[in-house]
NURO-62725 format. One line per 8 residues: for each residue x, y, z of C-alpha. Coordinates in Angstrom, 1 decimal, decimal comma. Layout:
BEGIN
X Y Z; ...
***
This chain:
BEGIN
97,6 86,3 -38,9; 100,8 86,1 -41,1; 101,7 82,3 -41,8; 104,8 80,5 -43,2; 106,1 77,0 -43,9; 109,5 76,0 -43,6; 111,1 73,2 -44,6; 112,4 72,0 -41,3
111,3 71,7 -38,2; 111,1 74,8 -35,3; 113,3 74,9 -32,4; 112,4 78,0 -30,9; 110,5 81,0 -31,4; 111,1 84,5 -29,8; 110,5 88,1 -30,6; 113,2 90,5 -30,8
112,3 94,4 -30,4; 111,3 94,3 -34,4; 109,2 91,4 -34,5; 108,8 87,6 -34,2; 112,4 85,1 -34,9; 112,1 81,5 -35,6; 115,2 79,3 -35,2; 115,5 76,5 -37,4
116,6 72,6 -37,4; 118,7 73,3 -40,6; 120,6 76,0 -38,8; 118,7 78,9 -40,1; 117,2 81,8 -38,4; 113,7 83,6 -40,0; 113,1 86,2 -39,3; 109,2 87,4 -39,5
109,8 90,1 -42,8; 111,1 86,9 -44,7; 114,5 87,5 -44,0; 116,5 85,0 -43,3; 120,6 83,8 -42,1; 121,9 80,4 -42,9; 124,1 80,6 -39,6; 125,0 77,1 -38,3
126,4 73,8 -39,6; 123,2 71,6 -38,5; 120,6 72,0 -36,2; 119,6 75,2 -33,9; 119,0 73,5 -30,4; 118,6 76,4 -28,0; 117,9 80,4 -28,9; 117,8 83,2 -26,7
117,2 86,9 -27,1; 120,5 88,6 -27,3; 121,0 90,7 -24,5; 120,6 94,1 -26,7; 117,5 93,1 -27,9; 118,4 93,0 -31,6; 118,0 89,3 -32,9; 118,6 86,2 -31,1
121,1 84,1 -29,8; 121,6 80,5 -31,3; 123,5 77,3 -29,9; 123,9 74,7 -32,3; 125,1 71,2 -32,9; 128,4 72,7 -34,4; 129,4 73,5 -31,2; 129,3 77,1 -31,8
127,1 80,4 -30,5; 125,9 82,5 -32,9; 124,2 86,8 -33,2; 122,0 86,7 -36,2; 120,0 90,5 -36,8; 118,3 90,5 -40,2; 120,9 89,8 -43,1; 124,1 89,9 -40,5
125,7 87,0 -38,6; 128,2 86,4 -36,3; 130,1 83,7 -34,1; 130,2 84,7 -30,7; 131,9 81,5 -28,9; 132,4 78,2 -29,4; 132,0 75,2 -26,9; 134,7 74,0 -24,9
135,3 70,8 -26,1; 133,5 71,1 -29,8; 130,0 69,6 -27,9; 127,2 70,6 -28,6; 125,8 73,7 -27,1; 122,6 72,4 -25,7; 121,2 75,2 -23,4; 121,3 79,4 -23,8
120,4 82,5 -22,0; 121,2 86,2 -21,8; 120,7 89,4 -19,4; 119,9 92,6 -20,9; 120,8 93,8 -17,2; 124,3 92,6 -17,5; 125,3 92,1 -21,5; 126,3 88,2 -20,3
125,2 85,9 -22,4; 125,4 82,0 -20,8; 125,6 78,7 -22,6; 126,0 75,1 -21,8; 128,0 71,8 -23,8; 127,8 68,9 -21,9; 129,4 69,6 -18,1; 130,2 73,0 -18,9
128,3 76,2 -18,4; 129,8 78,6 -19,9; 129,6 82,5 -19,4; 130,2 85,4 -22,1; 129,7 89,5 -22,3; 128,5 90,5 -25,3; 130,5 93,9 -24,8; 133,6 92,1 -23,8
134,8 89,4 -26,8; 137,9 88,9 -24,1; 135,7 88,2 -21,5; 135,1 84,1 -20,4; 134,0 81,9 -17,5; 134,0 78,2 -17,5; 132,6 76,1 -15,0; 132,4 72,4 -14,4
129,6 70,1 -13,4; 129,7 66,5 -12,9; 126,7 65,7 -14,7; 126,0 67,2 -17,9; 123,7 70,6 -18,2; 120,1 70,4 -19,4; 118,5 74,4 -18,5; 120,7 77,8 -18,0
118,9 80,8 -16,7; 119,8 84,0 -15,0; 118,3 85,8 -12,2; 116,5 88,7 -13,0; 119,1 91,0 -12,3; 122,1 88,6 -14,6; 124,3 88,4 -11,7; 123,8 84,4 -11,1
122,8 81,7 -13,5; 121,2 78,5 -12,2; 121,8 75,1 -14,1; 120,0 72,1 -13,9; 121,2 69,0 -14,1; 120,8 65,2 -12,7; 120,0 65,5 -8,8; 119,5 68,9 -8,4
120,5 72,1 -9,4; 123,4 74,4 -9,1; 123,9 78,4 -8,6; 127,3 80,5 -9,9; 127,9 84,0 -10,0; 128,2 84,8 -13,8; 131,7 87,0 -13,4; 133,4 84,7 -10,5
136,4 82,5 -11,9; 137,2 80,8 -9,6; 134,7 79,4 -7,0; 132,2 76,5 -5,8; 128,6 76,5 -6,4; 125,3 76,6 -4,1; 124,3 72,8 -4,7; 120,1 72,4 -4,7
119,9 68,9 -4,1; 116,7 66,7 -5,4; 117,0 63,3 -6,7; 115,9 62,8 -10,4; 116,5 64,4 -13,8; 116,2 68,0 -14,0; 115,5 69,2 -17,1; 115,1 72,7 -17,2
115,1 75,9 -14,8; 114,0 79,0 -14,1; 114,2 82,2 -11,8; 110,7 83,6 -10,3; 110,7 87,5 -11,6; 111,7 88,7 -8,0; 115,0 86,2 -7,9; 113,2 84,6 -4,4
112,2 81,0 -5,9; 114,3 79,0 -8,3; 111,8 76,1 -10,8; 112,9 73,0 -12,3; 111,0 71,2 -14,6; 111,7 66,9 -14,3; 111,6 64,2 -16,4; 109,3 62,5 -14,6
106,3 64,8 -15,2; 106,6 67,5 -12,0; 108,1 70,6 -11,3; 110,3 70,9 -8,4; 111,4 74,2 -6,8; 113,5 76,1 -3,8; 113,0 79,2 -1,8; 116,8 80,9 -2,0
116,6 82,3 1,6; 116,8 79,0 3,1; 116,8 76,3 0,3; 113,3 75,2 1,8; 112,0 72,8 -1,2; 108,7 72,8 -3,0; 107,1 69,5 -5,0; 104,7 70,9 -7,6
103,7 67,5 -9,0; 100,4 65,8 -10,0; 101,0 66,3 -13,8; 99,6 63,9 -16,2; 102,3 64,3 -19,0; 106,1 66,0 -18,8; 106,3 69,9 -18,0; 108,1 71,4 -21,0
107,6 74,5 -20,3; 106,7 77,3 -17,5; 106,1 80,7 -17,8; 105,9 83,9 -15,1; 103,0 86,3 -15,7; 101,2 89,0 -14,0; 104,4 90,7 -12,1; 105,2 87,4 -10,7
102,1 87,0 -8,7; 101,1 83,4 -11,2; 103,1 81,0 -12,9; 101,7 78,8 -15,9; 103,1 75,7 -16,9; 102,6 73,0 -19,4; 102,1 69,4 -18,5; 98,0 68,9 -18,2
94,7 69,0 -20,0; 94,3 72,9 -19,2; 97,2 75,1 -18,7; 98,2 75,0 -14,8; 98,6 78,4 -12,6; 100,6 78,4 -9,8; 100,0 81,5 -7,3; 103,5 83,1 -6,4
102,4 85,5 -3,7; 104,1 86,4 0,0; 107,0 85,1 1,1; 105,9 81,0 0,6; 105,2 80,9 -3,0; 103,1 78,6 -3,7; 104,0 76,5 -0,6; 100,6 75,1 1,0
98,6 76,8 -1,9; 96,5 74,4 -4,9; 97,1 75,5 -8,7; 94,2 76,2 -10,5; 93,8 75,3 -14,2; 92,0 77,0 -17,0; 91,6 76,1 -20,7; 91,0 72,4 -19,8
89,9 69,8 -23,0; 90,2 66,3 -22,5; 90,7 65,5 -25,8; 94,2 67,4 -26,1; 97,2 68,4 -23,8; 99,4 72,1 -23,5; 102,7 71,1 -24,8; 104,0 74,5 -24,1
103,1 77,8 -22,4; 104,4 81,4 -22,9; 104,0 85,1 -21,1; 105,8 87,9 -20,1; 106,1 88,4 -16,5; 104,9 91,9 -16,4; 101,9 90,9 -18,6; 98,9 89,6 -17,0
98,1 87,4 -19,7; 99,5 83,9 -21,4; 99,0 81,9 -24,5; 99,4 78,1 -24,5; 100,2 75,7 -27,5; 98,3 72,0 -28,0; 98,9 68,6 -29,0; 96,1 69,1 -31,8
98,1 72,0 -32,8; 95,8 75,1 -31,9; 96,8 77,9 -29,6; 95,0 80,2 -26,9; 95,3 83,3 -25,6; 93,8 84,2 -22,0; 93,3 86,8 -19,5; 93,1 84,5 -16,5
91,9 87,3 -14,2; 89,3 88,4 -16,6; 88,2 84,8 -17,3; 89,1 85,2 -21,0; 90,3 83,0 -23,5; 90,2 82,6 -27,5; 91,8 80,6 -30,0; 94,5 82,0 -32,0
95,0 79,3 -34,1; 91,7 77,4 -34,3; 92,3 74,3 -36,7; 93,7 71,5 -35,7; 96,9 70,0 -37,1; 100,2 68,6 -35,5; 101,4 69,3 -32,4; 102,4 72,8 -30,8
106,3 72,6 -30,6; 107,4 76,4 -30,3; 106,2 79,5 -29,1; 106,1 83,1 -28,1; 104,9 85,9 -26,5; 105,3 89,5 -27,7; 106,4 92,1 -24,5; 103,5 93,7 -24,7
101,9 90,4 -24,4; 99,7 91,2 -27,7; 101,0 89,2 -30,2; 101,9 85,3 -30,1; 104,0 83,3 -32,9; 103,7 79,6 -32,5; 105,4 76,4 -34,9; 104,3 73,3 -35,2
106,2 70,2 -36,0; 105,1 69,8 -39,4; 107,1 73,2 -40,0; 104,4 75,3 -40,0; 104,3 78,7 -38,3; 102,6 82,0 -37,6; 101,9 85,4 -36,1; 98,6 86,2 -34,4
97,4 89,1 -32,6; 95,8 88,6 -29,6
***
């Protein structure tokens, strides 16, 4: 396992197609050679693979988006109204690359440097994600969440109403179920054919994270003693079905869970600050990082769902095999 220690605490980490990126709260991206770009003008709140596949994507508290590949940096976009850009996401399948600052999602190409969409919310943004094949993003915000069509100027959203604070979202690998994570410790969740809703709830502790694994058929989330699995199959979803959990300690929670949706395996970070790997089908599960230390706050599954990189809050990092 290759370790490092940085002087500032992890936003994110992702891999890009050469290896494992860590986005920084002094506005620097590291890359895992020891490469590095000092790219924004304070902290790195959101990061996203950029749609090529080469580095990442950064939003900052400058207001501005930002490309950093090893040793080259550029500014993509900056944020309407100078906010700060508080949620990211890109599709390989379209080049767009979406951001939000306060109200605003906004929607770039990274082919197209003319190319802009801008579209108002009346509540401010907290997730972005597009469907799986980039032609809508979905948004969460307070009381629901909303659906555009990434290239349309002009034109009104598909409002998905739910009272409470959403705080993130995110697309089932087929496109057919849209998940929002809630401030108040539960997931909530539509079927898109008719808008049916789902209440995912029982969740000792806030979901940060959920994650799509085995071609859809399971979804893991954070939130609980154990990591939680959701089954995704047929038409309902998990409608009417019970999660199942596996990696349960009482003595710690997962703080945040990470796959790869054609992968049928996960890894899950913990409040004690260890990380597991698992097959849940094969009922397999070891400990990537064994010690114990402070709490899991970033982390990352390779495509080939083989190699995890994980950050603590402390500043500490690394790169294990599975």
């Amino acid at each position: 396992m290759s370790q490092f220690a940085f002087d500032a605490q992890i936003t994110a980490a992702l891999f890009d197609r050469d290896g494992a990126v860590f986005a920084l709260g002094d506005g620097s991206v590291r890359f895992e050679d020891g490469s590095y770009n000092a790219v924004h003008d304070g902290a790195i709140l959101c990061a996203a693979l950029h749609p090529s596949g080469d580095g990442i994507v950064t939003g900052g508290d400058d207001g501005r988006v930002i490309w950093s590949r090893k040793m080259e940096a550029g500014v993509l976009a900056t944020s309407a109204k100078s906010q700060w850009i508080d949620a990211i996401d890109a599709s390989a399948e379209t080049k767009l690359i979406a951001f939000s600052s306060g109200k605003t999602l906004s929607v770039i190409d990274a082919t197209d440097m003319g190319f802009r969409r801008d579209f108002e919310h009346e509540r401010t943004v907290s997730g972005v994600a597009f469907d799986p094949k980039g032609r809508r993003i979905a948004t969460s915000t307070y009381g629901g969440a909303a659906l555009w069509y990434a290239r349309i100027a002009q034109q009104k959203p598909t409002l998905l109403k739910w009272a409470g604070s959403h705080t993130g979202i995110a697309f089932s690998p087929d496109g057919a179920f849209l998940i929002s994570t809630m401030q108040d410790a539960q997931l909530h969740g539509w079927r898109l054919k008719d808008s049916r809703d789902m209440r995912m709830g029982g969740y000792p502790s806030k979901v940060r994270s959920v994650a799509f694994l085995s071609d859809g058929r399971l979804m893991a989330t954070s939130g609980a003693q154990g990591a939680v699995l959701w089954p995704f199959v047929g038409a309902t979803g998990p409608m009417g079905k019970e999660a199942t959990e596996i990696g349960y300690d009482e003595g710690s929670l997962v703080t945040l869970v990470a796959g790869q949706p054609k992968q049928g395996v996960m890894a899950a970070g913990l409040s004690d600050g260890r990380v597991w790997w698992a097959d849940p089908a094969g009922q397999g599960l070891r400990f990537l990082k064994a010690e114990r230390g402070a709490a899991i706050c970033a982390l990352a599954m390779s495509p080939n769902g083989q190699r995890v990189a994980w950050a603590d809050e402390d500043g500490n990092a690394g790169v294990a095999e599975a």
